[in-house]
Every structure is written in structure tokens, then in C-alpha cells.
N, C-alpha and C positions, 0 to 999 in steps of 0.2 A: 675816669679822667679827673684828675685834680681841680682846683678852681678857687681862686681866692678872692671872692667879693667884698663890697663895703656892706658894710651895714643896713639894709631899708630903710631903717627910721633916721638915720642918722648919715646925709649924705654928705660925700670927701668934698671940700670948699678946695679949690685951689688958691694957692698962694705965691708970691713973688720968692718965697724961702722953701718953695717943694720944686720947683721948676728944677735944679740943680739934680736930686736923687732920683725926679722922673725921669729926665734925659738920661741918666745913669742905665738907670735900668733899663729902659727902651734900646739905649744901645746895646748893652751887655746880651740883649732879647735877641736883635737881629745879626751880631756878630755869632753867636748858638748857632739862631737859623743858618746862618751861612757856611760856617762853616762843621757844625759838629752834628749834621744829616747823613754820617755816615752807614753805607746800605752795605749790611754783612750778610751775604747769598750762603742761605741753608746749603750743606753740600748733598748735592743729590743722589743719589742711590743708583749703584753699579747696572745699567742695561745689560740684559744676558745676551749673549754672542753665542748662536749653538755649531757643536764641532760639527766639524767636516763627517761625514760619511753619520750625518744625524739621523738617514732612513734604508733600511735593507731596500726596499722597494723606492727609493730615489737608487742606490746604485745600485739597481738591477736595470733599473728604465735606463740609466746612463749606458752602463754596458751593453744592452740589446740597442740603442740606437749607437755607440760607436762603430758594432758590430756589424749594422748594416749599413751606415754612412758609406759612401765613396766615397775614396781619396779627395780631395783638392785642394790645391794653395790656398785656390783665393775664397773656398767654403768657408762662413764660422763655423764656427763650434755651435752644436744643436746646443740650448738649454730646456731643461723639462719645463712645460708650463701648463698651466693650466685651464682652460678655455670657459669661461663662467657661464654661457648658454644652458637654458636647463632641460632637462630632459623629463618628459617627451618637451618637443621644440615650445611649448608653453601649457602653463595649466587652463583646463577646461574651463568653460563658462561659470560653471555649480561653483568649482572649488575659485575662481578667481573670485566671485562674489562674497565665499565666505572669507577667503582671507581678507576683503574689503571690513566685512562686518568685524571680524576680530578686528582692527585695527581700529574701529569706532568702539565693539560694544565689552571687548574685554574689560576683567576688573581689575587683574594684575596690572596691565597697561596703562588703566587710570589712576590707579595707587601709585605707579613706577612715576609718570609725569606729576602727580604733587609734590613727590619728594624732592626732585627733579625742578621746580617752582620753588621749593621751599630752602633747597643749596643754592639757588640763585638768589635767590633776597639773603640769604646770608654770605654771599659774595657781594653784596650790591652794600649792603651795611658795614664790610669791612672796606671796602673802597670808600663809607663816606667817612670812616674815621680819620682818613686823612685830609680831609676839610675841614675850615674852622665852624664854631657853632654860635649860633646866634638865639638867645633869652631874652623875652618878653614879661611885661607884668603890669599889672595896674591895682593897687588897693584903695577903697573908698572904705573910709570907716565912720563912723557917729557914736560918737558915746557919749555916757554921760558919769563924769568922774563926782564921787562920793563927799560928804562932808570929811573937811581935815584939819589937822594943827600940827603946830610949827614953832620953836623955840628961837629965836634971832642971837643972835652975838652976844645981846646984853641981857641974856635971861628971861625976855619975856615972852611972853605965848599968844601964839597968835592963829584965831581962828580962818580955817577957809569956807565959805558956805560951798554946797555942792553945784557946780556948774557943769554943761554941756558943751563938748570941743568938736572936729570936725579935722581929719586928714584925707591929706589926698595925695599917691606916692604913684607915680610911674618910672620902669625902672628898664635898662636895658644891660644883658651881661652878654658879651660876646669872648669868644673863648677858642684856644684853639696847641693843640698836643703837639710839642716838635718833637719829630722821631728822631730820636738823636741818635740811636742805634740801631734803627731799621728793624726795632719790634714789629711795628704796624707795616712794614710792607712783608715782612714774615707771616701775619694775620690774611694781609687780601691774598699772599701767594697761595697759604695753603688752604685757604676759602675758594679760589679758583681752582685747584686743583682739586677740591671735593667734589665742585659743580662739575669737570670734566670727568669726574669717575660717575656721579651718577648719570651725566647724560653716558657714559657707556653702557650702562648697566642696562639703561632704560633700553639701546640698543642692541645686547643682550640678549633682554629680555623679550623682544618683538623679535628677533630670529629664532629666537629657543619655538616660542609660541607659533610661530608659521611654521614650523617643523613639526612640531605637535598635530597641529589640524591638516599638514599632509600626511602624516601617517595614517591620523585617523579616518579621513577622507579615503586613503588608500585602502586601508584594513575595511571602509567601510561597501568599497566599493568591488572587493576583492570577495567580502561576505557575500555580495550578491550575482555576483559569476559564480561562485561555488556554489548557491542555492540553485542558478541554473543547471547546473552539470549536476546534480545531486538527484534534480526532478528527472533530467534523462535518464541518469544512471537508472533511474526506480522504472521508468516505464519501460526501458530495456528489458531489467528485469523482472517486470511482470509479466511482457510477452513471454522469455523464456519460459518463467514458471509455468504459462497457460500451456507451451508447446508440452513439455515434462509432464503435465499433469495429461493431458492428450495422449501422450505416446502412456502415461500409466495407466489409464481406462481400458486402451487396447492392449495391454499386458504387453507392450513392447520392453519397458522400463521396470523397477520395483520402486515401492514408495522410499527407499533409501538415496534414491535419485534422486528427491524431491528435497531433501533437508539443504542442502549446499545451499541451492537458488532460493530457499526460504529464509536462510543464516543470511545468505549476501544483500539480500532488498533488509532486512532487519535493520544490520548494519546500516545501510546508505540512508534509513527512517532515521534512523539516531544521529547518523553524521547530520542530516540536513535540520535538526532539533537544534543542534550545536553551532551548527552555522547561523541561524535564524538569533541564539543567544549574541552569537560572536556580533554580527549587525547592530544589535542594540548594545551591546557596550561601545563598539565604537559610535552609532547615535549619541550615544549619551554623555563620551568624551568631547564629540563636537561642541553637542549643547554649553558644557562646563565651558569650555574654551570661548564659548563666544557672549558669555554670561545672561543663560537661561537656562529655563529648566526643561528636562527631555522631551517632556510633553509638546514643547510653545515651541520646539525646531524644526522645521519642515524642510527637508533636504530635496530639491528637485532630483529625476532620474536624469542619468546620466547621459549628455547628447552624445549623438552617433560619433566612434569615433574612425580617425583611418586604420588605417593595418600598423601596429607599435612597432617601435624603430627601436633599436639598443642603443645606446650611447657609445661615441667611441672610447678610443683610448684615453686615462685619465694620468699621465706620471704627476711622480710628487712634484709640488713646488720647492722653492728653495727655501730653506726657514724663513729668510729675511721676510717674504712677501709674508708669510701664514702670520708672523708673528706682529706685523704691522696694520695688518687687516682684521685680525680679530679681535671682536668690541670687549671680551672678556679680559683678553692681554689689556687690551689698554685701560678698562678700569681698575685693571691689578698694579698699571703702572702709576696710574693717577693718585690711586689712594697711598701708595708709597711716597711718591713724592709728596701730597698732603702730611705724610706723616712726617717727615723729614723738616717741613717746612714748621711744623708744629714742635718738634724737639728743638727746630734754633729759638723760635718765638718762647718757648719754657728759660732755653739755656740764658735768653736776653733777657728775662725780667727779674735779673741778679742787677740789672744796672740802672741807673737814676733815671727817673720823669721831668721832661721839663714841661712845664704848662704857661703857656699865655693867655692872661687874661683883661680884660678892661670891660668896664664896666660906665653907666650915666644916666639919668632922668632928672626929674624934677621933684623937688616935696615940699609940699606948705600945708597952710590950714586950710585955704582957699582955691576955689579954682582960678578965681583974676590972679592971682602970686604964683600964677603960672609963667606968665609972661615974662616975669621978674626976674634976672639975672641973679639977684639973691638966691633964686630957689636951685638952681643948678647945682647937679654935683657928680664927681665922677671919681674913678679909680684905676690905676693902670697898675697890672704885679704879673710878677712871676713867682713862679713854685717849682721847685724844685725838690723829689721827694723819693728815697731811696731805703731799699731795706739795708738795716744794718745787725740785728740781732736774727732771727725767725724759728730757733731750736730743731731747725734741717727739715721745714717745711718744701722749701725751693727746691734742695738736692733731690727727697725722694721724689716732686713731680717732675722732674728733669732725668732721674732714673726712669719714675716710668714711661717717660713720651721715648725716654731713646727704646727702649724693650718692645713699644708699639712701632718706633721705626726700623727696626729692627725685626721686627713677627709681618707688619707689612709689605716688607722687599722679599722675604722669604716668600710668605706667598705668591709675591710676583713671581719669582722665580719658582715658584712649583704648577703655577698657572701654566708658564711657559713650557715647561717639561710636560706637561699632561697635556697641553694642547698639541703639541709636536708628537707625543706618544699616542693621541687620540687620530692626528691623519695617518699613522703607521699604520694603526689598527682599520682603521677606514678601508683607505683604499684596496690592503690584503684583502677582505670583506667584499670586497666589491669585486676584485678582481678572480676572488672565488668565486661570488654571484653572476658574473658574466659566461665563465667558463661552466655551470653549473648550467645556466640557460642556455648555451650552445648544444651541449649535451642533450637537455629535454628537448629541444627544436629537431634534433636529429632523430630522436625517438619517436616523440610525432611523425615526423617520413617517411619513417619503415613501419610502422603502424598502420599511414594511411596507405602507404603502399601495400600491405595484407589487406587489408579492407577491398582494397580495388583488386587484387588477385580473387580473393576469396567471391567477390559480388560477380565477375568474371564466371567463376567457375558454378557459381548456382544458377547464371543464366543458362552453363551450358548442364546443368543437369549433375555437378559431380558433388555437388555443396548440398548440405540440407540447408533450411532456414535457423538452425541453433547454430552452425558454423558464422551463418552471417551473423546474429546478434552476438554470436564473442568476440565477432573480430569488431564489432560496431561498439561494446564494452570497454577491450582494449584500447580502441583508438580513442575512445573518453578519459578511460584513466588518464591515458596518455597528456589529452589536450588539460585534461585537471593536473597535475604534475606540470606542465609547463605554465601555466597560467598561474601555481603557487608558485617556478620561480621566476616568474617574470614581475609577480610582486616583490617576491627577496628583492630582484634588484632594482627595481623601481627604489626599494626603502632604501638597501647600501648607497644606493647613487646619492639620494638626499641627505645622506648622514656625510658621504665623501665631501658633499657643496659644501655642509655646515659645520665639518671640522678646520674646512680652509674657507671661513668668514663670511660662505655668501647665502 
């Protein structure tokens, strides 16, 4: 900001012969004000509008429900929606605590809210440049001035012996920028508009992270069902191996019978070695996520649950909603418009400054020649100050803010594209994962149904005891195979929430 003061040492005396070019100017000041505060609105950056038939899997769900609609006049029309309950109907004790603790002890989180604090004071500073400002000061001095001389008019010289003076100066400058072309309201717009892209971000960034710690949570908790079924598997097959080795003592068998049931328990030692690793990295993603180290995380075990539910049907939304909802679109949109609003504030500072200023205190030797109307003094000016020369400084930064405003809508719009092309992919995914778990539910029932045949028929004498542990095997595998995909869809269901913003 410009600013044209008097002097310190040397304050403006008013006079009956300045009265005339002060009112000048004070007028000239407040006809500006009034009238040449004209606000030029950056133009904002094209919103995407996505076409019609923007998901195979929105007009599929469209077509299977017209399909089955009945007729009726006075029916609407179904629209696909999407139901935000999460599934299962809430998370667990364990996991509700720790996404507690993420949300206190993360670091990304706490990095994301300073920055997020710190676009706010730099919004809060561009809204004060539109207030005027007020300058204070007070100088106390004591010197002591030197021996001196001095020639007078008629030639002769004249000595000063060194003496000691005393000042005493208080001074006030008050000041204040008229936007005469809506620079400065181009500055808080696009200062506001950074603050609302980082609180998005920050928003973001706290769903990305609770999607994180339920995977891991999941994976963590999915390591340790398969470490169960890993230890059955093994004492299954250590009983077979005992019956095997039994029937080979009595020469019923040959030791060739022995290798399989030796191979298959190997195998399930190594699976559940695997599993046991698989546990601790997801441990130890928790930890990260919740900002400690693996050691200092203590995960309680997992309270009883009821019998898992599927989620039901999920069709797509309509873009308009996915795109309005999700915190990434909109800090893609924010930071566009910040950038937009930054190429008007470049392309405006090609035109003149006006500055009001006035300024007043007091100065004497003394402090009693305070009182003294003598000692008063003040100043009232304008400035007015404008590039006229600059060798195409202006132009290239006005090139490069439009190339940022310009690389920023772009990404908007490829924000918008990938997020639209991310719930495609989602819900296919999920809706593979549903269909994949109906499948394994039904093979568990004919599993357990052998099971129950088989245990049947050793009561009645027709079954040996290695018939029943295969069929007791198979129905393992079985329950392992749906329980890995009822994790799939545990995870697709979470990725489906989190591509449509929730």
C-alpha cells in the first residue's frame, strides 16, 4: 500500500491559504470513493455437467427396475438412490474407538488442520485489507550538538559553542486503499476460496483415513479368523494323518498313503506362518494410521458378533449427487475458482492505486509545548500510483496465473471424470463381491449337508472315521472360502460408500 506522510521532524502547520487545496483533495478523495469502487467479478470456471447414460451400471439398475415396476398413472418414476447406512448396521466397539483415536491422534490430520488454520488467517488478512489502518509513534531524543561556525551576510564568522537540545515527536498516520477496481475484493475472493479448498481437503483427507483403518481393521480381523480355521484345518489333519499312519502299522495302507496328509498339514503350517505375518502388517498399518509405533498399539479382541448380514441392493446415484458430495470434487472446484480469482487480481494490477492517507501529532523541544497549539501538525494526501513502463513483467505474470487457471479447472474436471469413473468401477466390484458371496454361502450348504450325510451314515456303520474327517475338511475349506469372500465384500461395500462421498 502506498502512503504519503509529512515529515517527523518537521510537522504540516495548517494555514488559512491551504484550506482551499485540502478541501480539493478530500473531495476529489471521497468522489473516487463513491464512485470509482467498481467490483469486476473474476469469471468463474465452466461447472461439469456429466452426460446422460454416465454409468452402464446406473442403466442397468434403471432397466431391471422399469422392468419390474408395474404399470401405474399415478406411480413416479423410481430414481436409483442410494441408502448411506453402513454395513454391517454399525462398526464394532474396537473399530468405533479406533476411528475415535484416528481422529484425535493422526498426523496427517493434524498437519491437514494447520494448513487449514493457516488459509484462514490468510483469508482473514485479505479481508482486513479492505479496512483502513491506523499508525502510531512516539520519539524521545537528547542529544548533544557539537561545536560550530557560521558566516552571516556581512562576512563575518561566527562561533557556536556545543550545546544540548531535547525532542519530543508523537505522530499518528492513518491510511486506507480505495479499491477502485475490485483488486482487493479479487484477493479475499480468492483467499476464501483457498480456505474452502483446504477445509475440503482436510475432509478428504479424514475419509480417505477411516477407510484406511477399516480396511486394516478388516484385514486385521479377517487374519485372525483364518488363523482359526488354519488351526482346525491342522488338527483335522493330524487326526487323519494318525488314522493313515494306524491303518500303515497294520499293513492295511502303504507309506505312499502317508505323503498327501503329510504335504496338506505342511501346507496349512505355512498358510497359517502367512496369516500370522498378514496380522501384523495390518497391526502395524493401524499403528501408522493412528500415529504410533506397532509396538505401543494394543488392539482389543474382537466382541461377539451376531450372524453377518449382506448389504442390500446398492444402484448408482445420479452424478449430480456423487459430484456435490464428494469433498475431493469440491476442493478441486475451490481451488479453480481460487485460481481464476487470482488471474483477475494479476490481470488488475495493470491499473492505478488510489491511497488515502492523513496523518497528525505533536513536536516541540518540551513536553509543556505539548499543550501548545503551536506544536500541532497534520497532513491529509492522496497517491495515486500506476505502472506505466515494466519491460512485460505484468504480462508474463498474467500469462502465468491464466495457465494456473486454466491447469486448475482441468483438473477439476479430470477430478470429476475419475470420481464418476471410480463409483463405475466400485459398484461393478461389489456387485461382483455380492454374487461371489452367494455362491460360497451355497457351497457351505452342500458341504454341510455332506457332513450331515456322511456323520449319518458312520453312525450307521457305512462311513469309516477318514470319510468323516474329509467331509469335516471340506466343510472348512468351504467356511474359509466364504469368510475370505465375505471379506471381499465387506471391503468392495466400503470402497462403493467412499466413492459416493460417505
Amino acid at each position: 500500500m502506498l502512503a504519503a506522510t509529512a515529515p517527523r521532524s518537521v510537522p504540516a502547520l495548517r494555514s488559512p491559504q491551504a484550506a482551499g487545496p485540502i478541501t480539493f483533495v478530500l473531495g476529489l478523495a471521497f468522489i473516487l470513493l463513491g464512485t470509482g469502487c467498481a467490483q469486476l467479478d473474476a469469471a468463474r470456471p465452466e461447472a461439469f455437467v456429466a452426460p446422460e447414460g454416465w454409468s452402464t451400471a446406473a442403466t442397468a439398475a434403471a432397466g431391471q427396475t422399469a422392468a419390474t415396476r408395474t404399470t401405474s398413472a399415478s406411480a413416479p418414476a423410481a430414481t436409483p438412490n442410494f441408502t448411506p447406512a453402513p454395513w454391517p448396521a454399525g462398526d464394532d466397539a474396537v473399530l468405533a474407538d479406533l476411528l475415535a483415536r484416528l481422529e484425535r491422534d493422526n498426523l496427517e490430520l493434524k498437519g491437514a488442520a494447520a494448513r487449514l488454520a493457516a488459509s484462514r488467517a490468510v483469508a482473514e488478512h485479505a479481508a482486513a485489507l479492505h479496512r483502513p489502518w491506523l499508525d502510531g509513534g512516539l520519539d524521545l531524543a537528547r542529544q548533544r550538538v557539537p561545536r560550530s561556525s557560521f558566516r552571516d551576510s556581512d562576512g563575518q564568522r561566527h562561533r557556536v559553542p556545543p550545546y544540548r537540545e531535547s525532542r519530543y515527536d508523537a505522530q499518528f498516520v492513518l491510511g486506507y486503499e480505495v479499491d477502485l477496481f475490485g483488486r482487493l475484493a479479487q484477493l479475499q475472493a480468492g483467499a476464501e476460496a483457498a480456505q474452502a479448498a483446504q477445509a475440503a481437503d482436510l475432509e478428504a483427507l479424514r475419509l480417505r483415513l477411516r477407510l484406511e483403518t477399516r480396511f486394516a481393521y478388516l484385514d486385521l480381523r479377517h487374519a485372525e479368523s483364518q488363523q482359526e480355521e488354519s488351526a482346525a484345518a491342522a488338527m483335522l489333519l493330524r487326526q487323519r494323518l494318525e488314522h493313515l499312519a494306524a491303518r500303515h502299522s497294520a499293513g492295511l495302507v502303504g507309506r505312499d498313503a502317508l505323503r498327501p496328509a503329510q504335504e496338506a498339514l505342511a501346507a496349512v503350517e505355512r498358510q497359517a506362518a502367512a496369516e500370522r505375518a498378514e496380522r501384523h502388517l495390518a497391526h502395524s498399518r493401524l499403528a501408522v494410521l493412528l500415529g504410533q509405533a506397532p509396538a505401543e498399539l494394543v488392539v482389543a479382541p474382537a466382541p461377539p458378533a451376531a450372524k453377518p448380514a449382506t448389504p442390500g441392493q446398492t444402484p448408482a446415484e445420479l452424478p449430480a449427487a456423487v459430484i456435490a458430495r464428494r469433498p475431493d470434487i469440491a476442493a478441486a472446484w475451490n481451488a479453480a475458482l481460487a485460481a481464476a480469482h487470482e488471474r483477475e487480481r494479476v490481470r488488475l494490477e495493470r491499473w492505478p492505486r488510489l491511497t488515502l492517507t492523513a496523518s497528525g501529532g505533536v513536536l516541540s523541544d518540551r513536553l509543556g509545548d505539548w499543550l501548545r497549539r503551536d506544536a500541532v501538525g497534520w497532513l491529509a494526501g492522496l497517491a495515486l500510483q500506476g505502472p506505466i513502463l515494466d519491460g512485460g513483467r505484468h504480462a508474463a505474470r498474467h500469462d502465468a496465473a491464466r495457465a494456473e487457471a486454466e491447469a486448475a479447472h482441468a483438473h477439476y474436471r479430470q477430478q470429476v471424470v475419475a470420481a464418476l469413473g471410480e463409483v463405475e468401477s466400485t459398484l461393478l466390484r461389489l456387485e461382483a463381491a455380492r454374487q461371489q458371496d452367494d455362491s460360497l454361502t451355497q457351497q457351505r450348504a452342500r458341504r454341510a449337508g455332506h457332513l450331515a450325510d456322511t456323520q449319518a451314515s458312520a453312525r450307521a456303520g457305512r462311513s469309516d472315521a477318514l470319510a468323516l474327517i474329509d467331509a469335516e475338511l471340506e466343510l472348512l475349506a468351504a467356511r474359509r472360502e466364504q469368510h475370505a469372500g465375505r471379506h471381499a465384500l465387506q471391503v468392495r461395500w466400503h470402497e462403493a460408500r467412499h466413492s459416493l462421498g460417505y
